[in-house]
C-alpha positions as CSV (number, residue, x, y, z in Angstrom):
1,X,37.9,32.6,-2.9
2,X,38.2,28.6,-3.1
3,X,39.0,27.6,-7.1
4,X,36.0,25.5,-8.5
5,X,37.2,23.1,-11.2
6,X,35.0,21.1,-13.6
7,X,36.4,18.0,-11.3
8,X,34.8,19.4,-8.4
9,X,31.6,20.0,-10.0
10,X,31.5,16.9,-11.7
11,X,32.1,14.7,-8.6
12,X,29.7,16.7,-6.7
13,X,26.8,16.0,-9.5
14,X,27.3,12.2,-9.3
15,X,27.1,12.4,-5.4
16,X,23.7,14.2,-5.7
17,X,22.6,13.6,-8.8
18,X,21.9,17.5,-9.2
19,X,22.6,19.7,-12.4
20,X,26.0,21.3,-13.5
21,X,25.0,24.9,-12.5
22,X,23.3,23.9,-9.3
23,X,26.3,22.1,-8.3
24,X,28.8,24.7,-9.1
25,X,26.8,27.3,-7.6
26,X,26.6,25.4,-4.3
27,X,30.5,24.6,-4.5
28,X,31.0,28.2,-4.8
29,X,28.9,29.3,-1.9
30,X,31.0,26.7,0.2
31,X,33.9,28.0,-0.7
32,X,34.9,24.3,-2.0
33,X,33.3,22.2,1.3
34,X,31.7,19.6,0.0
35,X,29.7,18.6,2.9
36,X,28.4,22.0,2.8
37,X,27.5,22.2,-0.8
38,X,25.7,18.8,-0.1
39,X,24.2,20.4,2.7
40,X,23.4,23.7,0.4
41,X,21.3,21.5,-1.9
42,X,19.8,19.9,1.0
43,X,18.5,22.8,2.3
44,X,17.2,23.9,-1.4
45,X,15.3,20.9,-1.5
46,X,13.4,21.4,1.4
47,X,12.9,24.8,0.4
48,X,11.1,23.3,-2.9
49,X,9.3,20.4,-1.2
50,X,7.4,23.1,1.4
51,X,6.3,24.7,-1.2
52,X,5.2,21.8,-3.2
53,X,3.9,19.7,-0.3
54,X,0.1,20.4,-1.0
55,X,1.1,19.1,-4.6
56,X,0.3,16.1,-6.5
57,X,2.3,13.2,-7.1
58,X,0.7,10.3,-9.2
59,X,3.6,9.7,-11.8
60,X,6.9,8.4,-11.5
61,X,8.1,4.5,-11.7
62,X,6.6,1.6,-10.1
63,X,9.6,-1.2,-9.1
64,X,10.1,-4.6,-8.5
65,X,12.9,-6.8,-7.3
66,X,13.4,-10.1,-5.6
67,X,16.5,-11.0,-3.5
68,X,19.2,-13.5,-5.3
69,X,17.3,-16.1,-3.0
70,X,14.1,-15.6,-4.8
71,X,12.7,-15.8,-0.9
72,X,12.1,-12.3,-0.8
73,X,10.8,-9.5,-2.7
74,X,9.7,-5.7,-2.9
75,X,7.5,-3.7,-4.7
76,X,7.7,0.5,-4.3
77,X,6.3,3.4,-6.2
78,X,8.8,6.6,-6.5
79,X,6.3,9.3,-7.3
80,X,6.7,12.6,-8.9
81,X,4.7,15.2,-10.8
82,X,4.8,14.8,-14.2
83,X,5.4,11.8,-16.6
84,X,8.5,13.7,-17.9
85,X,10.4,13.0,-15.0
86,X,9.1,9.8,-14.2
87,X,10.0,8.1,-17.4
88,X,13.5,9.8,-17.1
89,X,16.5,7.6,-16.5
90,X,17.9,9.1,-13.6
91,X,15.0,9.3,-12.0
92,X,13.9,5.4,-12.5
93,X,17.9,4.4,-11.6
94,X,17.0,6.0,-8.5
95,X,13.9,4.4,-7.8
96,X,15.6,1.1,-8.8
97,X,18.5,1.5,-6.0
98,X,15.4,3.2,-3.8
99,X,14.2,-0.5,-4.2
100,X,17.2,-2.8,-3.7
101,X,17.9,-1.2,-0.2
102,X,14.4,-1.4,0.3
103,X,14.7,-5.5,-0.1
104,X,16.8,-4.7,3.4
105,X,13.6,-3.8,5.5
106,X,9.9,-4.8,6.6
107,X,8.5,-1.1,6.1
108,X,8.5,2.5,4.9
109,X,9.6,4.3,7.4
110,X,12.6,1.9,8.6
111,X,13.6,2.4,4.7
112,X,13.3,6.3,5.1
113,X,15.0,6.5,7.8
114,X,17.8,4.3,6.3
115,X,21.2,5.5,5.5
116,X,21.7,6.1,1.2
117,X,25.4,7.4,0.9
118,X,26.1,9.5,3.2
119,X,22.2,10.6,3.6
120,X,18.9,9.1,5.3
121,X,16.5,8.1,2.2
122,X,14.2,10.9,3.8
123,X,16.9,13.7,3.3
124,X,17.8,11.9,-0.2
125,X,14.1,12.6,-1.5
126,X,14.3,16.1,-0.1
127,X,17.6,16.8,-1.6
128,X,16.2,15.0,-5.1
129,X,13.0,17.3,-4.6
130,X,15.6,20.6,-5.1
131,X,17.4,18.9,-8.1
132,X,14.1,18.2,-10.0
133,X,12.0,21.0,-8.7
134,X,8.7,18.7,-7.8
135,X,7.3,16.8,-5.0
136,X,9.0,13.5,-4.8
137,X,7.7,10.8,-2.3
138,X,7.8,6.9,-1.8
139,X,3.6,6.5,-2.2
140,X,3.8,2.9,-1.6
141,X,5.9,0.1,-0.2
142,X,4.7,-3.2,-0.2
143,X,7.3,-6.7,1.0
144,X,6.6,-10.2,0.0
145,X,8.1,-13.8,1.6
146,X,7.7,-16.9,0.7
147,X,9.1,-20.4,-0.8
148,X,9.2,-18.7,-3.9
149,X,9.0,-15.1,-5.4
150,X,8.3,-13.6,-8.5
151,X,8.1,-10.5,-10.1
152,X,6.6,-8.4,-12.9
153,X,7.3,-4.4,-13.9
154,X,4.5,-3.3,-16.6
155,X,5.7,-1.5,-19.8
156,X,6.9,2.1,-18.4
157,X,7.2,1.2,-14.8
158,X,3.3,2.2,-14.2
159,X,2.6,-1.4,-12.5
160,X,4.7,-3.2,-10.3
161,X,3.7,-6.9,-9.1
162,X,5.0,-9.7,-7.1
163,X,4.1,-13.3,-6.7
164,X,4.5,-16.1,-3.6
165,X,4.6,-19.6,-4.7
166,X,4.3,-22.7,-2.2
167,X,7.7,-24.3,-3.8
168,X,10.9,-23.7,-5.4
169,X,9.8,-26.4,-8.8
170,X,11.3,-26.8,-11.9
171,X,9.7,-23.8,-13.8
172,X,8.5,-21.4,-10.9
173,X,10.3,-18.6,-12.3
174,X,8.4,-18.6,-14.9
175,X,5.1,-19.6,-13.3
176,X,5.9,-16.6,-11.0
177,X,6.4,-14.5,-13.5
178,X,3.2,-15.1,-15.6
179,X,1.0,-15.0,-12.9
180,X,2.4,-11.6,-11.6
181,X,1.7,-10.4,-14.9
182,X,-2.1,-11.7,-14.2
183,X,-2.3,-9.7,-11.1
184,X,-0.7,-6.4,-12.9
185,X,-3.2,-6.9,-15.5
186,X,-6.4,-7.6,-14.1
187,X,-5.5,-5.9,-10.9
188,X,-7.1,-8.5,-8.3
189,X,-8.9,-7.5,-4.3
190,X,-7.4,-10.7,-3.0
191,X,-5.6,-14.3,-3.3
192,X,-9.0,-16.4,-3.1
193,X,-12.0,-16.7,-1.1
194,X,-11.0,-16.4,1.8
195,X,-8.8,-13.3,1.8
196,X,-11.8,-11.0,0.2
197,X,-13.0,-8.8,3.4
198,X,-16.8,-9.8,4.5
199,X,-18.3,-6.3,4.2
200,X,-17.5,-6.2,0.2
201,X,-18.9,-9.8,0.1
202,X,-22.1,-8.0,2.1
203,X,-22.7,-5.3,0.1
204,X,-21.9,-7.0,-3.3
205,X,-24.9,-9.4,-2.1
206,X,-27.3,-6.6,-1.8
207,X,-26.3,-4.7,-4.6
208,X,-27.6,-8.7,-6.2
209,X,-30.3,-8.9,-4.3
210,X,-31.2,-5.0,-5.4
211,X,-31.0,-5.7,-9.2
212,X,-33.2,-9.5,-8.9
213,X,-35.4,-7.2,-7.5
214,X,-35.3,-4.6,-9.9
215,X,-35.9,-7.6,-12.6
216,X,-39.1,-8.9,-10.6
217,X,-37.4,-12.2,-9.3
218,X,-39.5,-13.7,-6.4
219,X,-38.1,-12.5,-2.9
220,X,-37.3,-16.3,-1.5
221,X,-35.1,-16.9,-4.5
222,X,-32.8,-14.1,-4.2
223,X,-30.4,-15.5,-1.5
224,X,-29.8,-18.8,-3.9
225,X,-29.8,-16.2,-6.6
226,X,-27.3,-13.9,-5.1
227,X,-24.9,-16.7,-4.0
228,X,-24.7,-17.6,-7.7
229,X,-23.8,-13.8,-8.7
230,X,-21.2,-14.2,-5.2
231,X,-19.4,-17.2,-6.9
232,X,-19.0,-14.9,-9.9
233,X,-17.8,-11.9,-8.2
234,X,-14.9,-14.4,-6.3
235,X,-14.2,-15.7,-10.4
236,X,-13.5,-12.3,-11.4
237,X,-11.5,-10.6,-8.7
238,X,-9.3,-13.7,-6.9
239,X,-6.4,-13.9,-8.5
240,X,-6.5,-17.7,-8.3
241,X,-10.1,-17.8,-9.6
242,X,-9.3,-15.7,-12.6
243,X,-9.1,-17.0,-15.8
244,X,-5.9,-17.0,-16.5
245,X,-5.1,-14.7,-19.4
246,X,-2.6,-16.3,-21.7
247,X,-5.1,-19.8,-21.3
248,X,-8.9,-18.7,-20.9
249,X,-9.4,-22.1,-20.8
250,X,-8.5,-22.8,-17.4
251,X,-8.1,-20.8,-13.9
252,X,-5.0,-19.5,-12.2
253,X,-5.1,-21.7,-10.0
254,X,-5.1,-24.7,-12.6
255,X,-2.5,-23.4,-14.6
256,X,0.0,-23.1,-11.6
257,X,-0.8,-27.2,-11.2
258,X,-0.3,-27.7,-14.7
259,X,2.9,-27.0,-14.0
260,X,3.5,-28.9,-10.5
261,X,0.2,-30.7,-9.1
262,X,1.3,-29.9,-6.0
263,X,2.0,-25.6,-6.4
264,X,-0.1,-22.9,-5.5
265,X,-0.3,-19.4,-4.8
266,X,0.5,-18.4,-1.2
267,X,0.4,-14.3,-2.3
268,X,1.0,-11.3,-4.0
269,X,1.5,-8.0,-3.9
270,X,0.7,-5.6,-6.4
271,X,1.6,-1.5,-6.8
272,X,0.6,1.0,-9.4
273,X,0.8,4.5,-10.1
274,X,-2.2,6.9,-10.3
């Protein structure tokens, strides 16, 4: 029988992050291997996540980070069951470090399949599923480029935003910044005009043309009518169109200028829990 010292438990917790008991109980079931404790846990969590698979998982911690270029950026969701877990700080250090490799690749499942210590990101999630003892899943994975990124993380990690500017000006940080806080808070369908899909612009003309109707407006008016409402609906949910929320004076779009007559907004990207 292999000796099991608080040492050996201890290092075996920081590799996987798991709890005292579960690590010394997998140390002493490997006799002392450490690969096979690892493995042990492993195996436990994908014991737990098939029997939490039909769960689900709308909490956990919505992240953001930009590379030290400011020419790239990510935005994931680490999901989990409860809030409890989500706001704990473990679990959002993992979904931070989840997110800074993810700055590394173009997609999910190249991230996934990615090495994290020793482990694919896959068989980390698993092995995290064990530790915890609920469903745990990357829900979304979204990648922004551009001359200039930005990012925003909502209060408690619950939105996650990033922002493309045309230019690397005096100020962009900032500008980035604020307008990714636009998009986390008034959660825009698209950059502008032209990047709002024509079947929503179809139906959001009948639903117009519906309630003119409805308020006994003569039938060759409606189409003028209804383009009027359409200009409203591209006001309210464009993020350059918006009125910009810390100036309701002026649009997104003018507030970028404001700071650089010749910046705009090339993209974002926004992720949220829920």
């Amino acid at each position: 029988m292999a000796t099991i010292t608080a040492a050996d438990v201890n290092k075996l917790r920081t590799i996987t992050g798991a709890g005292m008991m579960d690590c010394k109980k997998a140390l002493v079931e490997s006799e002392g291997d450490f690969d096979l404790a690892i493995e042990n846990l492993r195996k436990k969590g994908q014991k737990v996540a098939a029997n939490r698979s039909d769960r689900e998982s709308t909490e956990g911690a919505a992240i953001a980070v930009v590379n030290a270029e400011n020419t790239a950026g990510v935005v994931i969701t680490l999901n989990c069951e409860t809030d409890f877990v989500g706001k704990n700080e473990s679990f959002v250090k993992l979904a931070t470090e989840l997110a800074n490799q993810a700055l590394k690749f173009n997609t999910k499942e190249e991230l996934l399949a990615s090495d994290f210590n020793g482990m694919t990101v896959a068989d980390k999630l698993i092995e995290q599923t064990g530790v915890i003892g609920e469903k745990i899943e990357i829900a979304s994975f979204e990648r922004l480029e551009g001359a200039f990124i930005g990012s925003y993380i909502h209060a408690g990690n619950k939105i996650a935003t990033l922002t493309a500017l045309s230019s690397k000006v005096d100020g962009a940080e900032e500008v980035a910044r604020n307008v990714s806080m636009q998009a986390a808070a008034m959660n825009p369908i698209a950059l502008n005009e032209a990047g709002v899909d024509a079947s929503i612009i179809e139906k959001e003309i009948e639903i117009a043309k519906d309630l003119l109707r409805a308020e006994g407006k003569p039938e060759a008016m409606l189409d003028n009518i209804a383009k009027g409402k359409i200009q409203r609906f591209y006001k309210d949910n464009t993020l350059v169109n918006q009125d910009y929320i810390k100036d309701g004076s002026m649009s997104v779009a003018a507030y970028v200028k404001s700071v650089d007559a010749g910046l705009t907004v090339t993209g974002f990207k926004r992720v949220a829990l829920g």
